[in-house]
Each structure stands twice: as C-alpha cells, then as structure tokens.
C-alpha positions as CSV (number, residue, x, y, z in Angstrom):
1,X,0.0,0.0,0.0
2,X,1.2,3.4,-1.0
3,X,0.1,6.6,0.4
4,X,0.6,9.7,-0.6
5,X,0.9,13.7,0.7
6,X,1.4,16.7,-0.8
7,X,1.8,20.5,0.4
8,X,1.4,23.3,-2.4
9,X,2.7,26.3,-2.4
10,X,5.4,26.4,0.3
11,X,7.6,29.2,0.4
12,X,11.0,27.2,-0.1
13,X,12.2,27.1,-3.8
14,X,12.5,23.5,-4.9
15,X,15.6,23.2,-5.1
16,X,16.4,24.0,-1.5
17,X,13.9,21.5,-1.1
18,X,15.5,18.6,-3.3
19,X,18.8,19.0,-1.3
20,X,17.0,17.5,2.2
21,X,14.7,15.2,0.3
22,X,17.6,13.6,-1.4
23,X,18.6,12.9,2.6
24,X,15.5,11.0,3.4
25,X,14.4,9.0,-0.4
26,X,14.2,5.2,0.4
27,X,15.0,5.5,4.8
28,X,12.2,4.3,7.1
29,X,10.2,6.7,8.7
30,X,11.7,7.1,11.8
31,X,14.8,7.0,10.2
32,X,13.7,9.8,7.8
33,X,11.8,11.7,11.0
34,X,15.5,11.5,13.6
35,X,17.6,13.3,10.2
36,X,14.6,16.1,9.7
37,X,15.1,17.1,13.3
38,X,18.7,17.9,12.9
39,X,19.1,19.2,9.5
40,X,20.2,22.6,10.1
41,X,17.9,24.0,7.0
42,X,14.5,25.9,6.7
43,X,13.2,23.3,4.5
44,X,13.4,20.4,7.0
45,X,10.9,21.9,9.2
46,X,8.4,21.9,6.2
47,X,9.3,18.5,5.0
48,X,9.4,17.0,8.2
49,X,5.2,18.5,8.2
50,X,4.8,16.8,5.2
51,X,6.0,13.6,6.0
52,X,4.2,13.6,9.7
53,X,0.7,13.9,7.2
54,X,1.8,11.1,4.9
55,X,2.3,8.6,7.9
56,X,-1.0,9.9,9.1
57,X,-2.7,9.3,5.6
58,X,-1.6,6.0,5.7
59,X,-2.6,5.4,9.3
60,X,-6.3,6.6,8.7
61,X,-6.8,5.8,5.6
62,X,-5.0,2.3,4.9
63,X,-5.2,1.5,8.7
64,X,-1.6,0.6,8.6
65,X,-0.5,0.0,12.9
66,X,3.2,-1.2,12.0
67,X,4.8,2.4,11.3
68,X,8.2,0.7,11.8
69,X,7.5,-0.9,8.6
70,X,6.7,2.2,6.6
71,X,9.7,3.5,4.3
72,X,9.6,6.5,2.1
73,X,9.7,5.4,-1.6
74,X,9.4,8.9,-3.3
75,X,10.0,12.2,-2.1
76,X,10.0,15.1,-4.6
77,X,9.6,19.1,-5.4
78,X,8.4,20.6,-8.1
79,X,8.6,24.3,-8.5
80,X,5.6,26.9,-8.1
81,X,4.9,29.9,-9.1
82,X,7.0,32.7,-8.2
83,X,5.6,35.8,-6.3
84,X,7.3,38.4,-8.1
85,X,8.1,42.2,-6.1
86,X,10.3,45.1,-7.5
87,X,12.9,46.4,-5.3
88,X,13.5,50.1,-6.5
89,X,16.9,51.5,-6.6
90,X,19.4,54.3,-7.5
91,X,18.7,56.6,-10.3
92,X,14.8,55.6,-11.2
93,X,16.1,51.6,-11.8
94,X,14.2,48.6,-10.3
95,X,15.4,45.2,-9.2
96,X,13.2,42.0,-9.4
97,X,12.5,39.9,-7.1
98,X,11.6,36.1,-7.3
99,X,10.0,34.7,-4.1
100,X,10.0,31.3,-5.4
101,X,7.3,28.6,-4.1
102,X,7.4,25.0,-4.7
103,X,4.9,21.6,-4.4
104,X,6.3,19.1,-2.3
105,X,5.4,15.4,-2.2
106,X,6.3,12.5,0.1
107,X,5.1,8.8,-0.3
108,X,5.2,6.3,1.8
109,X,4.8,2.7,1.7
110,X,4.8,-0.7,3.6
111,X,5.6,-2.8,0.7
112,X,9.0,-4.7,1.6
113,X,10.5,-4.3,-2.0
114,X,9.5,-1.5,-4.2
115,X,9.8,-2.6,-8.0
116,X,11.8,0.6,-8.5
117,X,11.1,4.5,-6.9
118,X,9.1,7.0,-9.4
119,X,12.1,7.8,-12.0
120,X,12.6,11.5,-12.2
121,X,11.2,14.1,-14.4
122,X,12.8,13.6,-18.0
123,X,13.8,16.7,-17.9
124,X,16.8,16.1,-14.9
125,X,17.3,12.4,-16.1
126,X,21.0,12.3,-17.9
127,X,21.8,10.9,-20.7
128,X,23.3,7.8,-20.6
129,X,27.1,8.1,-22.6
130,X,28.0,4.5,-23.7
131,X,31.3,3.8,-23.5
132,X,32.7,1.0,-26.0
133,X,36.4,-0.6,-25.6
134,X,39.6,1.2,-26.8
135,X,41.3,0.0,-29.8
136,X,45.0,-0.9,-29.5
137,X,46.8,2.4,-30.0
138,X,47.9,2.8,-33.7
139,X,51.2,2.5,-34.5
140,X,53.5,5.8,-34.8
141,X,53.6,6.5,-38.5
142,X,50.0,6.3,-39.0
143,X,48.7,8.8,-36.4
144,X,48.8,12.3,-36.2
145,X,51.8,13.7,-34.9
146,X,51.3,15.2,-31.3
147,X,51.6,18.9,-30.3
148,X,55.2,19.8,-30.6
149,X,56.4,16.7,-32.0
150,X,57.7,16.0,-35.5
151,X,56.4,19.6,-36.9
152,X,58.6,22.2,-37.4
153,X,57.6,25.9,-35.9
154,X,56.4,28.3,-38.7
155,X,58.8,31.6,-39.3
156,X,56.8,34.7,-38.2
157,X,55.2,36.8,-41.3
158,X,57.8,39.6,-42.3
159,X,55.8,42.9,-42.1
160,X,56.1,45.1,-44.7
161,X,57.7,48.4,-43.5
162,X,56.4,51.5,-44.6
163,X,57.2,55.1,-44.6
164,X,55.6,56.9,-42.1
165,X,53.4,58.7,-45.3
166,X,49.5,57.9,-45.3
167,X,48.0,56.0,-47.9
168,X,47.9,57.5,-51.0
169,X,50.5,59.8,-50.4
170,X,53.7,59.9,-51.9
C-alpha cells in the first residue's frame, strides 16, 4: 500500500527542497523523521510537516498500525509559481524579485521491495554516454603527430615596413 501527501505552495524554492529530500528518499520513517530534526535547513521543518501527514494518511486511511515498517519510496519538489516584487533603486532603476514557491510530495509505503522509486522528471534524467572498448593504440607513423612533436615551428610573417606617409600619399 502506498500513500501519498502533498503540500502546495510552500515558500522554499525547490531546489532547496531537493537538497534535504535527497537525505531521506528510500530511509524508514523514523529514520527519515530523527535526520529532519537535525538538518540545520528551513526546508526540514516543512518537510518534516509533510512527511508527519503522509504517515497519518496511511494510518487513517489504509489503517496501517506497523509504522516501523513504513519506508519512504518517493520524495519530490516541483517548483511553483514565483511571487514576483520590485525592489526600487538608484537613479529611477528597479530590481526584481523572485520569491520562489514550490509543491512538495512524500510517499510512503509498507511494501517490503518497491519494483523501482518513481524515475525523475525527463527533464533532470541524464543521458546515458556508452562507452565502448579502446582499440590498441595505432602505431607511430600512421597517427597524427602530437603537439610539438615531429612539426617544425612556422617563421613569423615579415611585415612590410612602410614610410611613415599615409595612404595614398607619396
């Protein structure tokens, strides 16, 4: 059984509040609940909320007794909207501001193995490189030669010298 909660619209821009869900994705509860209380970050606090409703969702709703066995198998933020204020300055100019808000969501479940956690957005998945075997190194003569090696340094361009007359003039 999985159950889900969500908080929109928390003042915390996501990606503050990736740095201490990343610290808590696949721990058990309490587990997850002892390293909220001492992560020295604004965003804790508002996780930890959000994480204290899922293990309540799951309680009321799935009548789940065995919170031991609860683990968290996603934990994610997406961004909001930003509130957007203008900070005047010198000489008539204006600075903006972003007051970024972000949706936060935290699922828990009491399934012993999870096929696989929700994969993330494809927009922050890498791409996977694949990397094939080296060749033997070719021999000498038939690669390039190296920087500095076996090439001789060009003469610098002779510049023509001219009176000190403009162009034109003679």
């Amino acid at each position: 059984m999985r159950t889900v909660a969500t908080a929109r619209f928390v003042r915390v821009s996501a990606r503050k509040a990736r740095l201490v869900l990343d610290q808590i994705r696949g721990r058990s509860v309490g587990e997850a609940l002892a390293t909220l209380q001492y992560t020295p970050r604004a965003a804790a606090r508002l996780v930890e909320k959000v994480l204290r409703s899922a293990v309540a969702n799951a309680e009321h709703n799935h009548q789940v007794r065995d919170l031991d066995a609860l683990r968290v198998h996603h934990a994610i933020a997406d961004g909001g909207p930003s509130l957007r204020r203008v900070q005047p300055r010198a000489m008539g100019r204006a600075f903006f501001i972003k007051h970024r808000t972000s949706h936060l969501a935290i699922g828990v479940s009491d399934e012993v193995a999870i096929a696989q956690p929700l994969a993330p957005p494809r927009h922050m998945r890498r791409p996977v490189r694949v990397v094939e075997p080296q060749a033997a190194a070719p021999e000498r003569a038939e690669r390039r030669p190296a920087r500095g090696e076996g090439r001789t340094p060009k003469a610098p361009a002779a510049r023509k010298r001219t009176s000190g007359t403009r162009k034109g003039s003679k």
